[in-house]
C-alpha positions, 0 to 999 in steps of 0.5 A: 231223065224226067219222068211225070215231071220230077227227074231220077236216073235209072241205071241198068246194064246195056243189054237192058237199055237195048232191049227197052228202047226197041221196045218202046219204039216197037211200041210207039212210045218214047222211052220215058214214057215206057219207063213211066208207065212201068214206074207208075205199075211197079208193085215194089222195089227200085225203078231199076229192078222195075225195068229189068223185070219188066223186060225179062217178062216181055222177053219171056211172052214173046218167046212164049208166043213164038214159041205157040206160034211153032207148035201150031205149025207143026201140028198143021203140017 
């Protein structure tokens, strides 16, 4: 894979992969782009850290928002 012009590999297990390309696409992005911009945010440790972490907190904000998205109706019925 070719991010900002220089090549790497990532590896992660597939569960992992599946979920960042339905993000991306859910995004609009490719998923070199997606993995470049966590590449370029990440704070420390290995791309492939990196990637799993940032899927975990993605999946954590959308259980997050469904889960308010819930509460709500249920407080409205």
């Amino acid at each position: 894979m070719t991010i900002d012009g220089r090549k790497t590999s990532v590896s992660v297990e597939s569960a992992f992969w599946s979920e960042l390309k339905e993000i991306a696409h859910v995004q609009c992005v490719t998923l070199s782009s997606l993995i470049g911009a966590i590449d370029a945010t990440r704070k420390q440790g290995n791309l492939s850290s990196a990637i799993r972490i940032f899927v975990l907190e993605h999946l954590q904000n959308k259980v997050a928002h469904n889960g308010s998205a819930s509460s709500r109706k249920s407080a409205s019925l």
